[in-house]
Steps between C-alpha positions, in 0.01 A plus 500: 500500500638837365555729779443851352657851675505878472748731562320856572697812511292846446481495086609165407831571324793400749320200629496375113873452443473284838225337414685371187781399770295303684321313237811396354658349783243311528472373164879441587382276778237372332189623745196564405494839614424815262549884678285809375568870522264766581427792640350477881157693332454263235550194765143627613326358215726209429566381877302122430742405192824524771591225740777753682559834474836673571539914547775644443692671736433855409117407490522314866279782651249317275487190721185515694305630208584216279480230762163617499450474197677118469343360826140456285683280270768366797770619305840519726654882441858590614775694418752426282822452706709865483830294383369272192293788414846761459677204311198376325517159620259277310625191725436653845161636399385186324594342833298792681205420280478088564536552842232791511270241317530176703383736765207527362481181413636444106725267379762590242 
């Protein structure tokens, strides 16, 4: 079962590049997993199609909103860790994201 993420940041555009990242590495690793990038508005009207959502860190303030938003759907929201997101670490966010969704109960 396909485990699919988001990575929100306030317009969409940095959290695509790392988006890319993350999907990759796990093609790499050969996991079912497939990231999205989007803009913390538009996650409003796409929140059900997301398994886990990651904010960036410059849209952290954003938290409680969105976990409102993701608790309808039980949708696991953190932030991405401040050190894979400066190096753009598709392996230590993929890891982020698997571990965000067996929380919630989804297997990669």
């Amino acid at each position: 079962m396909a485990i699919k993420g988001v990575i929100l940041c306030s317009w969409g555009a940095t959290s695509s590049a790392l988006a890319k990242k993350v999907t990759e590495e796990a093609k790499r690793q050969g996991l079912d997993v497939v990231v999205d990038a989007g803009g913390t508005g538009e996650f409003k009207k796409k929140a059900e199609e997301y398994d886990v959502a990651l904010l960036e860190p410059q849209v952290r303030h954003l938290k409680k909103e969105i976990e409102s938003i993701a608790s309808k759907y039980n949708i696991p929201v953190d932030v991405v860790d401040m050190q894979a997101f400066a190096m753009m670490d598709g392996k230590k966010i993929l890891n982020q994201i698997i571990e965000l969704a067996k929380k919630a109960g989804k297997e990669v």
